[in-house]
C-alpha distance (Angstrom), angle and dihedral (degrees) to the residues before:
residue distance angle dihedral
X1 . . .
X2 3.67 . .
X3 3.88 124.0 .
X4 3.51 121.8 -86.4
X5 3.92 117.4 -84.8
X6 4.29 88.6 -114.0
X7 3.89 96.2 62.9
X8 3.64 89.6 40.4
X9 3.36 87.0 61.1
X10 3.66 93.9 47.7
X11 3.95 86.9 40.4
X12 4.32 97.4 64.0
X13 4.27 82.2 51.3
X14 3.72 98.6 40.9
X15 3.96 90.3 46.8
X16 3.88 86.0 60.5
X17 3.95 85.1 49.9
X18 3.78 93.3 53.2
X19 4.01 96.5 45.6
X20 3.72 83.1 52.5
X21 3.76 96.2 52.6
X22 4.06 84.4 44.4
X23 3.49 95.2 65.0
X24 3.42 96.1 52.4
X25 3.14 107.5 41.5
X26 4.59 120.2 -179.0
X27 3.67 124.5 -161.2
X28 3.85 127.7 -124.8
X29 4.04 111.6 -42.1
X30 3.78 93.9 -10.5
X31 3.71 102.7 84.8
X32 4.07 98.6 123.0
X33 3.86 86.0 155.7
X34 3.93 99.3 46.7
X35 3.77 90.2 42.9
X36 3.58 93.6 51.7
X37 3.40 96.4 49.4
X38 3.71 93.8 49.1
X39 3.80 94.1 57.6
X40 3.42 95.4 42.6
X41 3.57 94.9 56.1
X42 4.08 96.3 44.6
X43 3.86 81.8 54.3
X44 3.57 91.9 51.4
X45 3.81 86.4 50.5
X46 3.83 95.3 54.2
X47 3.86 97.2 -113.5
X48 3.74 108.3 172.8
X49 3.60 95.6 -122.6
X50 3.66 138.4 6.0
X51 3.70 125.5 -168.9
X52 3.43 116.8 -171.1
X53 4.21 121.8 -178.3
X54 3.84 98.4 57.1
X55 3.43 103.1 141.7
X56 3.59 92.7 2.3
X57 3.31 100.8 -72.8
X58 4.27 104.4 19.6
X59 3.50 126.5 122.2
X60 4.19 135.3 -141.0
X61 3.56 120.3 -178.2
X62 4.29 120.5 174.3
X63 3.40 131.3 -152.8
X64 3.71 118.2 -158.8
X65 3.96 116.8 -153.5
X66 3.41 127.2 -132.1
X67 4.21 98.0 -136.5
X68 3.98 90.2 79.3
X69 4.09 132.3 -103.2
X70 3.48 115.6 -12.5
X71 3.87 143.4 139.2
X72 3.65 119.4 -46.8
X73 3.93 118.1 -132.1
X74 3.71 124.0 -163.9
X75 3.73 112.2 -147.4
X76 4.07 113.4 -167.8
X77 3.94 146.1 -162.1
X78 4.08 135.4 166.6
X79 3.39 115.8 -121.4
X80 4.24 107.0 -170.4
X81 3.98 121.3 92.3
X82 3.69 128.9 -146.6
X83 4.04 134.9 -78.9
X84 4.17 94.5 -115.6
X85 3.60 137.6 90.7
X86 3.94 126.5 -87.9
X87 4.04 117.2 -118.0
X88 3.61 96.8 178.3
X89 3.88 100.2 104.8
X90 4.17 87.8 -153.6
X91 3.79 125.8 147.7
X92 4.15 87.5 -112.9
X93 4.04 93.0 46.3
X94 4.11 112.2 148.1
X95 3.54 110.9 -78.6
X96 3.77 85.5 -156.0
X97 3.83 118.8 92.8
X98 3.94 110.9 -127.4
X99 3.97 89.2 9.2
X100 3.78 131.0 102.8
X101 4.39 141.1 139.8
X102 3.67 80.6 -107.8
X103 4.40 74.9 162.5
X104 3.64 99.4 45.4
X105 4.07 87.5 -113.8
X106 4.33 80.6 149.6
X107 3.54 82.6 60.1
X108 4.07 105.0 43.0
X109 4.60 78.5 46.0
X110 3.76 90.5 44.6
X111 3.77 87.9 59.6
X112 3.46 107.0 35.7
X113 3.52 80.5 60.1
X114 3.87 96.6 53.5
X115 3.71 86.3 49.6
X116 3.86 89.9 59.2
X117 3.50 102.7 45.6
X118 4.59 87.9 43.4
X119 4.27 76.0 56.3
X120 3.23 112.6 49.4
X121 3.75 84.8 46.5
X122 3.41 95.3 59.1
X123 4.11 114.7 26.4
X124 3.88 93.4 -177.0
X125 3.87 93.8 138.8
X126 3.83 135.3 83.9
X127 3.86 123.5 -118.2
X128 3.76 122.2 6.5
X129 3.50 143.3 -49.6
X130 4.06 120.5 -142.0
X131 3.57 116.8 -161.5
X132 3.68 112.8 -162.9
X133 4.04 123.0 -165.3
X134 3.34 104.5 -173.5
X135 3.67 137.1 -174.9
X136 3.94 156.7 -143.8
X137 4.29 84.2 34.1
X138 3.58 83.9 152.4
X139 3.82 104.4 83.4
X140 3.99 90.7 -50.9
X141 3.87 94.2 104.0
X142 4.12 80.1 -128.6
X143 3.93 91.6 165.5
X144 3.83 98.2 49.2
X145 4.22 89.7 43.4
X146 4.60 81.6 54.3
X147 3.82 86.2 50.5
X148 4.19 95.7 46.2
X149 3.75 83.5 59.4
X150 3.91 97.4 53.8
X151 3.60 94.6 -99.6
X152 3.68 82.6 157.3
X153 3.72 111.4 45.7
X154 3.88 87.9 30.4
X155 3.84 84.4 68.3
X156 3.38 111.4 23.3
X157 3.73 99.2 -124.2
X158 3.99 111.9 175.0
X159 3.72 97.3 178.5
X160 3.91 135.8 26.2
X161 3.83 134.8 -151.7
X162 3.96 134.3 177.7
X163 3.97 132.0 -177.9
X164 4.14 122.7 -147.8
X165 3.73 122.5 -165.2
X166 3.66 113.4 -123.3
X167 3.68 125.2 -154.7
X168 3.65 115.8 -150.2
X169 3.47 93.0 36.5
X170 3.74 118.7 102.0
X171 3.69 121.4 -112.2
X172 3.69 118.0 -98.8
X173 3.89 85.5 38.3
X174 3.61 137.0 106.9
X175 3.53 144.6 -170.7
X176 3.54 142.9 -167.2
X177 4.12 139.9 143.6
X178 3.97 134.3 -152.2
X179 3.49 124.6 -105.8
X180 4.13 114.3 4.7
X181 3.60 108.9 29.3
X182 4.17 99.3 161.0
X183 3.49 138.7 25.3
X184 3.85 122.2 -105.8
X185 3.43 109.8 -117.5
X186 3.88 136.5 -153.0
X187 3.49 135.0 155.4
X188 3.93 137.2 -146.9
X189 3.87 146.0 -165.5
X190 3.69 127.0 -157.6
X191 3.20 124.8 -157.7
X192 3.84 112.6 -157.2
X193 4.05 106.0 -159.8
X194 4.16 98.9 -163.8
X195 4.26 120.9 156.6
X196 3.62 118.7 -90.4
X197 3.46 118.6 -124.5
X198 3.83 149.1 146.6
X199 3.70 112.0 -62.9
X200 4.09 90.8 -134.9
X201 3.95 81.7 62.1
X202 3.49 110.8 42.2
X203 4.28 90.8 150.3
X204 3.73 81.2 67.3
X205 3.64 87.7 51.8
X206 4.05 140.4 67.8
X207 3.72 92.3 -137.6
X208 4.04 103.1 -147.1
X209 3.79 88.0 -177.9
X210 4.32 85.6 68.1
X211 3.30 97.5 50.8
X212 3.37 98.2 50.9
X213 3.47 94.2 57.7
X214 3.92 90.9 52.0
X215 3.42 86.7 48.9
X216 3.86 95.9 51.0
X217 3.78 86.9 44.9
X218 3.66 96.2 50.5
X219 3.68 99.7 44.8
X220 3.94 83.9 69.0
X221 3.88 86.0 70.7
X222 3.87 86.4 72.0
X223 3.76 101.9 78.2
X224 3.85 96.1 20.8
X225 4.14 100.2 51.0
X226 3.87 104.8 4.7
X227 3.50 103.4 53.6
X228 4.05 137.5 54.3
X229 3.96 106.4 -92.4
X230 3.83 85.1 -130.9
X231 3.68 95.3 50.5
X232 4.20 99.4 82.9
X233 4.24 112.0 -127.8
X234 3.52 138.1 161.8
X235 3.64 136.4 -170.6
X236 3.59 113.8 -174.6
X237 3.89 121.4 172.6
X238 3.74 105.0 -153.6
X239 3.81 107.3 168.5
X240 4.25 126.6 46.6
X241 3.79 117.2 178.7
X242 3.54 132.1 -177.5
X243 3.76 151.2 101.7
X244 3.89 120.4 17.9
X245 3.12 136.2 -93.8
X246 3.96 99.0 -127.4
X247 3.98 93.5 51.2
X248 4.31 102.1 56.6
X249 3.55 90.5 157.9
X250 3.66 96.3 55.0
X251 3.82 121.0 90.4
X252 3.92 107.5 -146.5
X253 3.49 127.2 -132.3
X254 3.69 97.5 -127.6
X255 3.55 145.5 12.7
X256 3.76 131.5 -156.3
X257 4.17 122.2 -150.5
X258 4.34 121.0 172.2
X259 3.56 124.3 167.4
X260 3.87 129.4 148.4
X261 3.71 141.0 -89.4
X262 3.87 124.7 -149.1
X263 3.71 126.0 174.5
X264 4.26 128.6 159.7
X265 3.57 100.7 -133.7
X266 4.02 127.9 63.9
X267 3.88 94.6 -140.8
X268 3.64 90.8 56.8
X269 3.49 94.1 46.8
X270 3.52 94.5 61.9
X271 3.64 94.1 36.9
X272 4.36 84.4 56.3
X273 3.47 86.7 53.4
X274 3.49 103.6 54.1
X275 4.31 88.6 44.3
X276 4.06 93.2 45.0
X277 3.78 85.8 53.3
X278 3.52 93.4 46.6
X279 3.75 100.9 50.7
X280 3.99 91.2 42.1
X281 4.12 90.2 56.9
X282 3.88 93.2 34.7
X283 4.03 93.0 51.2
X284 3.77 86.1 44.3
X285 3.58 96.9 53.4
X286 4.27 96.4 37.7
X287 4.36 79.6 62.9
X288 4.05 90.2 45.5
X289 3.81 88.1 -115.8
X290 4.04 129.3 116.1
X291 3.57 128.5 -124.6
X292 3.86 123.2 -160.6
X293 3.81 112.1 -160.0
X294 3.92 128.5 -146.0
X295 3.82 116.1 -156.6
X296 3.69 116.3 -163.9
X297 4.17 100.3 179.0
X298 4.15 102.8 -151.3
X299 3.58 128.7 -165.2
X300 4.42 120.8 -31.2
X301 3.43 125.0 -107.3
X302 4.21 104.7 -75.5
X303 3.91 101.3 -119.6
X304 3.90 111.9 -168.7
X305 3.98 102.6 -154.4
X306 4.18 105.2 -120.4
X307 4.17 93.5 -128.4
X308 3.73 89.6 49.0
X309 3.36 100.4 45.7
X310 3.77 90.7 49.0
X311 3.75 82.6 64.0
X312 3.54 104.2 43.4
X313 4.30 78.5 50.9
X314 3.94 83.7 63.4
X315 3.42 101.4 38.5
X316 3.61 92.2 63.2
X317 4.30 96.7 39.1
X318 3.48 84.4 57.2
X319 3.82 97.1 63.0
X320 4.33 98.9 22.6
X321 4.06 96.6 23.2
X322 3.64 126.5 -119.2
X323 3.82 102.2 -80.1
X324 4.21 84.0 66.0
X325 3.76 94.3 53.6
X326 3.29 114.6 73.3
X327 4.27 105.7 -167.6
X328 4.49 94.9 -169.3
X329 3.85 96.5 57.9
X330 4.42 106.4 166.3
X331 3.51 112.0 -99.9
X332 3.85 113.7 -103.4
X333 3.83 132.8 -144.7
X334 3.60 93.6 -148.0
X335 4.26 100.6 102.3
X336 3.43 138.8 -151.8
X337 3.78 143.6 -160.7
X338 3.76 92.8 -124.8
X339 3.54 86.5 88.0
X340 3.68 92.2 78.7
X341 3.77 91.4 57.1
X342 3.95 86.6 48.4
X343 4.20 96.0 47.5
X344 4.12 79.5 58.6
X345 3.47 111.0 47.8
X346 4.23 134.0 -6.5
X347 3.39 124.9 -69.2
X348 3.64 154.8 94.1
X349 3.46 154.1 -113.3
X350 4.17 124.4 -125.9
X351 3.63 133.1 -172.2
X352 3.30 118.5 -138.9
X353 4.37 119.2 -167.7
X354 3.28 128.8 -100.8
X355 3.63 96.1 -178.2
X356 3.73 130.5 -137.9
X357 3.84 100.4 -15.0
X358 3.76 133.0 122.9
X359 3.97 116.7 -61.3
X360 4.20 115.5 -94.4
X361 3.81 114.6 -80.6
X362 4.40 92.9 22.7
X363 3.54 106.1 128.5
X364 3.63 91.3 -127.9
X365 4.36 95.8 59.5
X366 3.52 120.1 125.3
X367 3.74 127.7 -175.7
X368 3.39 114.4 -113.6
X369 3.62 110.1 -118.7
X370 3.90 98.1 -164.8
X371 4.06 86.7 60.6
X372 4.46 85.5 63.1
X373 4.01 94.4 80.0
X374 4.02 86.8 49.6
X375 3.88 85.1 49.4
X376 3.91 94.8 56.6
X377 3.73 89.3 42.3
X378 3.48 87.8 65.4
X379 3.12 100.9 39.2
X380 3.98 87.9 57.9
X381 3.79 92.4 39.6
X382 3.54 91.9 56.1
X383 4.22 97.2 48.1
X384 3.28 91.3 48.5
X385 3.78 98.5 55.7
X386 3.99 96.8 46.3
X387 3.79 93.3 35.3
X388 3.55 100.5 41.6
């Protein structure tokens, strides 16, 4: 089915809107120049209200229907890029060195925006609608920095939906699964304090550089003995510092590894935590050397609530058909700050396709701009099934 003549109207201006926010792409809660264009638009629009400054530089528009009091749905998108360089070679590339929508957050803005000027052209719906732009998704914690200042409360907001772009998946498709949708997922540093030495005399030594392998090696026993087979984990070490280069005969002192941890369910990601700290101390201490262990938790486990996600499955038959929507998606480690939103109020979390384009995070990913109409179909599909 293709989308509906309205948001393909919307779609050829909005894809102007997302090449713009392309080029200029702003990182985590600095984004003074996609924040300002945000408001400026939903003003344009004739949103009832538009608050911009929530989390610095976050922005919350409402739309009031004209069908009376009824329920008021929050409907969400990121709008920051990534610190990395663009390989696209396109007309709208980043103008930014070492910044791109590596995520396609231009698109996810680009039709949130659609959706808001397709509503406040037509207010046949009851209650509200909350549109939330939100920042610093990538690795900021943007969504649980909104909700520490009473995004919430402040608006009322009884129920909570987001949309992801999903590469691989063709356009005019979506995706989406009950219960654990995205990984939790937290990071770590060891530091492995050893005793330098000479390298011809490494019994004289504590040799850091040892240890860190067996602790690198062992860690691996986490997800592969520890843990239920069924019950998705990864451990990957993705960092190893120590020693240099120009002094191979020197044993260093010290040696630093980090990596990340992502699991699907919160009792095993405390259960991981406890295990990855005791194999890191006990593998230090079996080589007489100490290890000192930096926890960074990341984002929760993304948990799409079963009755919502039943609805946001219907939402999106009703404009694509059934055959396109496909309701038992895998599970995915990636995460996603989303999830804060979701441990707060109902909701869910649906992919929508982005076709046959480069994978998220690959310097040469583009949105697909012929997936935005299918966006603000949604988007409308959904309001007017909870707020009819």
């Amino acid at each position: 089915m293709n989308p509906s003549e309205t948001s393909r109207i919307i779609a050829n201006e909005a894809k102007n809107w997302r090449r713009e926010i392309h080029q200029y792409p702003e990182l985590l809660f600095d984004l003074p120049r996609t924040a300002a264009m945000v408001a400026e638009k939903l003003k344009a629009f004739g949103c009832d209200e538009v608050v911009s400054g929530i989390a610095k530089s976050g922005v919350v528009a409402v739309i009031n229907g004209n069908r009376g009091n009824g329920k008021t749905i929050a409907l969400r998108c990121d709008m920051d890029a990534l610190p990395m360089s663009e390989q696209t070679n396109l007309p709208y590339a980043s103008k930014v060195p070492n910044m791109m929508h590596a995520c396609g957050h231009d698109g996810h803005t680009a039709i949130l925006l659609g959706a808001a000027k397709r509503f406040t052209a037509n207010r046949d719906f009851a209650g509200e609608i909350v549109l939330i732009f939100q920042p610093a998704e990538e690795g900021g914690g943007g969504g649980r920095v909104m909700l520490e200042e009473g995004l919430l409360d402040r608006f009322g907001i009884d129920e909570v939906y987001g949309m992801h772009n999903q590469p691989g998946l063709a356009v005019g498709s979506f995706a989406i699964r009950s219960g654990p949708m995205m990984a939790a997922g937290d990071r770590f540093v060891i530091t492995i304090n050893g005793r330098g030495g000479h390298a011809a005399s490494p019994h004289l030594a504590r040799d850091p550089v040892l240890v860190a392998s067996h602790v690198i090696v062992a860690l691996q026993s986490i997800a592969s003995r520890f843990t239920d087979p069924f019950d998705p984990v990864v451990v990957s070490v993705t960092f190893i510092s120590g020693g240099d280069r120009k002094a191979l005969n020197v044993i260093p002192p010290a040696v630093e590894v980090g990596g990340t941890i992502r699991t699907m369910l919160p009792a095993t990601r405390k259960a991981v935590e406890q295990r990855f700290r005791d194999v890191v101390l006990g593998t230090a201490k079996l080589y007489d050397a100490q290890a000192e262990i930096d926890w960074r938790p990341g984002y929760p486990v993304t948990v799409n609530n079963a009755e919502k996600t039943s609805v946001a499955i219907a939402a999106a038959s009703s404009i694509v058909g059934a055959e396109r929507v496909d309701g038992n998606w895998p599970m995915t480690m990636g995460s996603e700050d989303f999830s804060y939103m979701l441990e707060k109020r109902p909701g869910a979390i649906i992919w929508l396709g982005n076709g046959d384009s480069a994978d998220l995070h690959n310097p040469a990913y583009d949105f697909n701009d012929n997936a935005i109409a299918y966006g603000i179909d949604y988007w409308a599909a959904l309001v007017a099934q909870q707020l009819s």
